[in-house]
C-alpha positions as CSV (number, residue, x, y, z in Angstrom):
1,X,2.6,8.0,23.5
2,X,5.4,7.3,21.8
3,X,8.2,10.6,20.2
4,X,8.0,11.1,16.8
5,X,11.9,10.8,16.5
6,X,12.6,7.6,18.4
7,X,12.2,4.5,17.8
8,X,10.6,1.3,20.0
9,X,10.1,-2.0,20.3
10,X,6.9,-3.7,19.3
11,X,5.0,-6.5,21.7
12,X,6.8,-9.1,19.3
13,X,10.1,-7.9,19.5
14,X,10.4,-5.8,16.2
15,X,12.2,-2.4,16.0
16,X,9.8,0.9,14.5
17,X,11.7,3.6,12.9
18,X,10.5,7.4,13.3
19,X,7.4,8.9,12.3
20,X,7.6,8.8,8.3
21,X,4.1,10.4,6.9
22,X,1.6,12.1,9.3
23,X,-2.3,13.2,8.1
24,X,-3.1,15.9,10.5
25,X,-6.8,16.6,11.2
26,X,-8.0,15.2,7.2
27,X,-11.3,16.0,5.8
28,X,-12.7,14.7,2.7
29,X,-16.0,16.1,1.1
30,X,-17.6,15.0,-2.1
31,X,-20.3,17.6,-2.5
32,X,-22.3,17.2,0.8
33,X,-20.5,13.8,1.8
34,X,-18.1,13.6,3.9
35,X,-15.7,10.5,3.3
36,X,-13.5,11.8,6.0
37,X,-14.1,13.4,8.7
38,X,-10.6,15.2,10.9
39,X,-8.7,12.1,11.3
40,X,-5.3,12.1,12.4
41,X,-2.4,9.4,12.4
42,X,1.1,8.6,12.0
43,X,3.1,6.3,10.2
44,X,6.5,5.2,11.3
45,X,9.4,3.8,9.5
46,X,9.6,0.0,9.1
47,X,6.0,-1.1,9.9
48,X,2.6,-2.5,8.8
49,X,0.2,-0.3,9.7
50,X,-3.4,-1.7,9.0
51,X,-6.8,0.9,8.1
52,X,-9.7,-1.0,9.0
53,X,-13.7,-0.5,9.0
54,X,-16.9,-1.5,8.0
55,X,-17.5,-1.2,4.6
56,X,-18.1,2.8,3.3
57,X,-15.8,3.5,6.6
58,X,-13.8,5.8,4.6
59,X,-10.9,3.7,4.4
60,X,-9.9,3.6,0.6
61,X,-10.4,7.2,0.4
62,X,-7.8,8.0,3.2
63,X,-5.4,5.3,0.8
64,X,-6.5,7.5,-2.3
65,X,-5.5,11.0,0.4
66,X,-2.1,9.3,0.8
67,X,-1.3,8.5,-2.9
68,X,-3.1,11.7,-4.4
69,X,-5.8,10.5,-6.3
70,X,-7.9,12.9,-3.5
71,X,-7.1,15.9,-2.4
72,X,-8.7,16.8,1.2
73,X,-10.4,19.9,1.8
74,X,-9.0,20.7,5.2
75,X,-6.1,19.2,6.6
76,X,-2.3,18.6,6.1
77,X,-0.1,15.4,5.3
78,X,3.6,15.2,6.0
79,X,6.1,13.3,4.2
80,X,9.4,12.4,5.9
81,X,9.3,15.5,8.0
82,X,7.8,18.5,5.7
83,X,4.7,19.8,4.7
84,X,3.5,17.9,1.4
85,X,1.9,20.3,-0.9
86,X,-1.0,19.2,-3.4
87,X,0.9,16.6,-6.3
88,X,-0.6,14.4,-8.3
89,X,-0.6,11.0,-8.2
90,X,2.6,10.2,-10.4
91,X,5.0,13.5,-8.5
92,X,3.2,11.1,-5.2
93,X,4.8,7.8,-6.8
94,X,8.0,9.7,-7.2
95,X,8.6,10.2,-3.4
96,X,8.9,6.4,-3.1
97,X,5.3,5.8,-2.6
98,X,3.8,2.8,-4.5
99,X,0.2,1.3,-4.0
100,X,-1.7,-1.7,-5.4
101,X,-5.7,-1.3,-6.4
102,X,-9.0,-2.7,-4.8
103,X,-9.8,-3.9,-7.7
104,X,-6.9,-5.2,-9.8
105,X,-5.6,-2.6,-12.5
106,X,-3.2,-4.7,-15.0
107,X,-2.9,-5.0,-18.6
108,X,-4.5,-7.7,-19.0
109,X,-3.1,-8.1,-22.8
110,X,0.5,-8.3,-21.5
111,X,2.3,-10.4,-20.2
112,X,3.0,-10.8,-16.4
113,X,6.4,-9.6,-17.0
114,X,5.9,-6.4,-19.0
115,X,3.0,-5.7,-16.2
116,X,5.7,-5.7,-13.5
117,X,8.0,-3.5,-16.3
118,X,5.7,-0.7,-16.1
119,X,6.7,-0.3,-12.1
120,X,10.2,1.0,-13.1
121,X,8.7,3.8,-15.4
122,X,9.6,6.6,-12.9
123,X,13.1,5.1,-12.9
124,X,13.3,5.6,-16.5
125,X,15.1,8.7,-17.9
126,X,16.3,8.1,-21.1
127,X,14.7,9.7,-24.5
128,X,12.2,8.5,-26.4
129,X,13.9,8.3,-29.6
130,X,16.8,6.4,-27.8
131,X,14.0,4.2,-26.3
132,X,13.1,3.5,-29.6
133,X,16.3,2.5,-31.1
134,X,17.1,1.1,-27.5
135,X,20.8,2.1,-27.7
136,X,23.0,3.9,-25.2
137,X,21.6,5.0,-22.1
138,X,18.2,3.5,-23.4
139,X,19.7,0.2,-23.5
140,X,21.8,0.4,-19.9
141,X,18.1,1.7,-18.4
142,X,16.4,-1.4,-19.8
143,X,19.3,-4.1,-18.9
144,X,19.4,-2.6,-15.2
145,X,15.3,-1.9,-14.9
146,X,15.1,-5.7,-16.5
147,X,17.3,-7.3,-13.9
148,X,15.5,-5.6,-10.8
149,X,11.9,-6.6,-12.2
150,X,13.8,-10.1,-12.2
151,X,14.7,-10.2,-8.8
152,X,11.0,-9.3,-7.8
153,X,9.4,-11.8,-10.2
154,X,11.8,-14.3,-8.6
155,X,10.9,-13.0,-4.7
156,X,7.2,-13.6,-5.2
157,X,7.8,-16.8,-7.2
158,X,6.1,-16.5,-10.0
159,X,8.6,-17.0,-12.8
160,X,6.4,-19.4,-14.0
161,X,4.3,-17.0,-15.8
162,X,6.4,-14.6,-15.9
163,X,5.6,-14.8,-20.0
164,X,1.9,-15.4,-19.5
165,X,-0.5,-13.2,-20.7
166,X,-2.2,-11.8,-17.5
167,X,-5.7,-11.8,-19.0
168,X,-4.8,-16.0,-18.5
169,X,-4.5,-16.2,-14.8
170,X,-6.3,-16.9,-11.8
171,X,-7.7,-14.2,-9.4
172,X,-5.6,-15.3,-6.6
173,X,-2.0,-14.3,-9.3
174,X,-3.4,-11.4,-10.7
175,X,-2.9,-10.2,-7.1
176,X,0.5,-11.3,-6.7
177,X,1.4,-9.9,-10.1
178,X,-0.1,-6.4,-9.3
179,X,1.8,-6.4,-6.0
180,X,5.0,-7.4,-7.8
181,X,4.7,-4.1,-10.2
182,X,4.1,-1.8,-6.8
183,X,7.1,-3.6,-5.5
184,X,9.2,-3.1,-8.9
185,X,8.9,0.8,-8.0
186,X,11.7,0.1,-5.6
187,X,8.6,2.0,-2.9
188,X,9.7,3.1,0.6
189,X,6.3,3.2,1.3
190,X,4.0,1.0,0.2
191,X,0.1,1.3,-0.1
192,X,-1.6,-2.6,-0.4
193,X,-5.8,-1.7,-1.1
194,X,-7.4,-5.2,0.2
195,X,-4.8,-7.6,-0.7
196,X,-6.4,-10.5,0.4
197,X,-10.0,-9.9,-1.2
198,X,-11.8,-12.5,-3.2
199,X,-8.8,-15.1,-2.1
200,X,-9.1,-18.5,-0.7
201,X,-7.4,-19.4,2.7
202,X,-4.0,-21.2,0.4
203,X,-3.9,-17.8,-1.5
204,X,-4.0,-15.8,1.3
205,X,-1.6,-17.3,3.8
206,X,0.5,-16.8,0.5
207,X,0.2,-13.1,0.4
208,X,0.4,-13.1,4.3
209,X,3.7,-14.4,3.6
210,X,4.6,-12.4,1.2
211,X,3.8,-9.3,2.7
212,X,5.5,-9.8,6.2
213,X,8.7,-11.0,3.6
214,X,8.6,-7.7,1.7
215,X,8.6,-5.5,5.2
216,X,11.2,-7.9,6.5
217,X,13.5,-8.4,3.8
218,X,13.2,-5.1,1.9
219,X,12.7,-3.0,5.0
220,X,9.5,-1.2,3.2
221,X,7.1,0.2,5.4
222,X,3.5,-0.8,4.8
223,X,-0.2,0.6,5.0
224,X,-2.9,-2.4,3.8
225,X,-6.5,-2.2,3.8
226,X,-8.1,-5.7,4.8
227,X,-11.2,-7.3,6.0
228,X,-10.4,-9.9,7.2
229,X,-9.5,-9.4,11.2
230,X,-7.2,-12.5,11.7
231,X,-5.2,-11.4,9.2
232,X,-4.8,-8.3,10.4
233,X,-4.4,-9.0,13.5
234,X,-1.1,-11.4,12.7
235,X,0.4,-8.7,10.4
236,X,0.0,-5.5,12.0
237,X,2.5,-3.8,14.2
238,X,-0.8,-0.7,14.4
239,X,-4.1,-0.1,13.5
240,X,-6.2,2.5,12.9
241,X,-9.9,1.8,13.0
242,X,-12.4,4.5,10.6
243,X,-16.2,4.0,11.2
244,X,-18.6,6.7,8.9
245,X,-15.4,8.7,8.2
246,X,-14.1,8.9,11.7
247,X,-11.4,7.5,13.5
248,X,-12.7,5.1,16.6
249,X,-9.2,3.6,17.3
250,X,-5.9,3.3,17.2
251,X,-2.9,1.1,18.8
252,X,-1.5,-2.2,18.7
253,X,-3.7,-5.5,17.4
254,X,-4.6,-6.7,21.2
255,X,-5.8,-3.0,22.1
256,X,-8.2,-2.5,19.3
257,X,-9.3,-6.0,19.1
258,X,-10.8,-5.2,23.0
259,X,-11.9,-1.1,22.0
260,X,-15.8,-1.2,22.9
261,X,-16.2,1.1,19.8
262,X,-14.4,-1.2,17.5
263,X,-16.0,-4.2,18.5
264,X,-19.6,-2.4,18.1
265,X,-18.7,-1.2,14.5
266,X,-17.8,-4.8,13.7
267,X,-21.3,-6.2,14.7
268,X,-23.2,-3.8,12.7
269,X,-24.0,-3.8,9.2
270,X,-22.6,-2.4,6.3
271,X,-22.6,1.4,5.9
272,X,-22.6,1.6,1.8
């Protein structure tokens, strides 16, 4: 058991930060449901931290706890070291916590680049009649929010389509597109909601890639959803493991990958 305050050393040689964000003892009812069911786990600064489980596990509604689309009924979540009261989704995003969707959420009537603009909207503080005659501090905002959108369009390497309609492009780019407007938050903490579904093996080692480049380069810690194990097995530095809304492990890859408990959720069937 590792202190909340200190740091270590994964089995692969990378360095974990402190304990960032915390859900103590969650429960999640929807009438007589229960999503979630007292799970507890941490966090820490720097690292990719996988949620996995059979499907209806409970594992997009603990994403939708963090980002505060859901509001749990009994227990606490901690943010950098206080108590996080009830916000909503948008006073979430302004803590530095950015997330992508399950199932993709673009526009697809705009182009890719105006999709990734929309990421820098919490960075925006200028008026909206100066937006609208874009002058002054309207037009600084747009020339600085511009060139960082840029720099992420150029990082996932798609400047190709950077003027392409998004309702034009292949399943396997809308994904890249939607993690490029999460990423154009500028997040400290970012949320990915099954990455890799739908993709083909190409498209997903290109994610894979993209997602240890975005922890690595931009030092942003990471929380992804994703079923498919050797995936997140080769990305994660944790895991957490739900099962019917409870948690059945926890640790490094190699431990859960030999948990009993894991390995008998895995051979089940689907809980929806």
């Amino acid at each position: 058991m590792f202190d909340q305050a200190e740091s270590f050393v994964t089995a692969d040689g990378r360095t974990i930060g402190s304990v960032m964000m915390e859900m103590k003892n969650i429960t999640l009812r929807f009438g007589g449901v229960v999503a979630i069911k007292d799970i507890s786990f941490d966090v820490r600064e720097g690292e990719i931290r996988a949620i996995i489980g059979p499907n209806g596990a409970g594992k997009s509604s603990m994403l939708n706890v963090i980002s505060g689309f859901y509001h749990p009924q009994e227990g606490e979540v901690w943010y950098k070291g206080a108590r996080r009261p009830e916000m909503k989704p948008f006073e979430v995003a302004r803590q530095g916590i950015a997330r992508t969707f399950q199932n993709i959420a673009l526009f697809e009537g705009m182009s890719v680049l105006d999709n990734v603009m929309t990421g820098r909207l919490n960075h925006m503080k200028s008026g909206i009649l100066s937006q609208a005659i874009w002058y002054g501090k309207a037009e600084r905002e747009e020339t600085e929010n511009r060139a960082v959108v840029e720099r992420v369009i150029d990082f996932l390497e798609i400047q190709h389509i950077r003027k392409t309609p998004v309702s034009r492009l292949p399943y396997g780019l809308k994904k890249r597109v939607e993690l490029a407007r999460a990423l154009a938050a500028d997040p400290k903490l970012l949320l990915l909601d099954e990455p890799m579904a739908g993709m083909n093996v190409e498209e997903k080692e290109d994610m894979s890639r993209f997602i240890l480049d975005v922890n690595d380069e931009f030092g942003t810690t990471i929380v992804l959803i994703e079923h498919d194990m050797g995936v997140v097995m080769d990305l994660s530095d944790r895991v957490v493991v739900m099962d019917y809304g409870k948690k059945i492990g926890d640790g490094p890859p190699d431990e859960v990958r030999n948990n009993q408990a894991v390995i008998d959720a895995y051979l089940g069937v689907a809980h929806d």
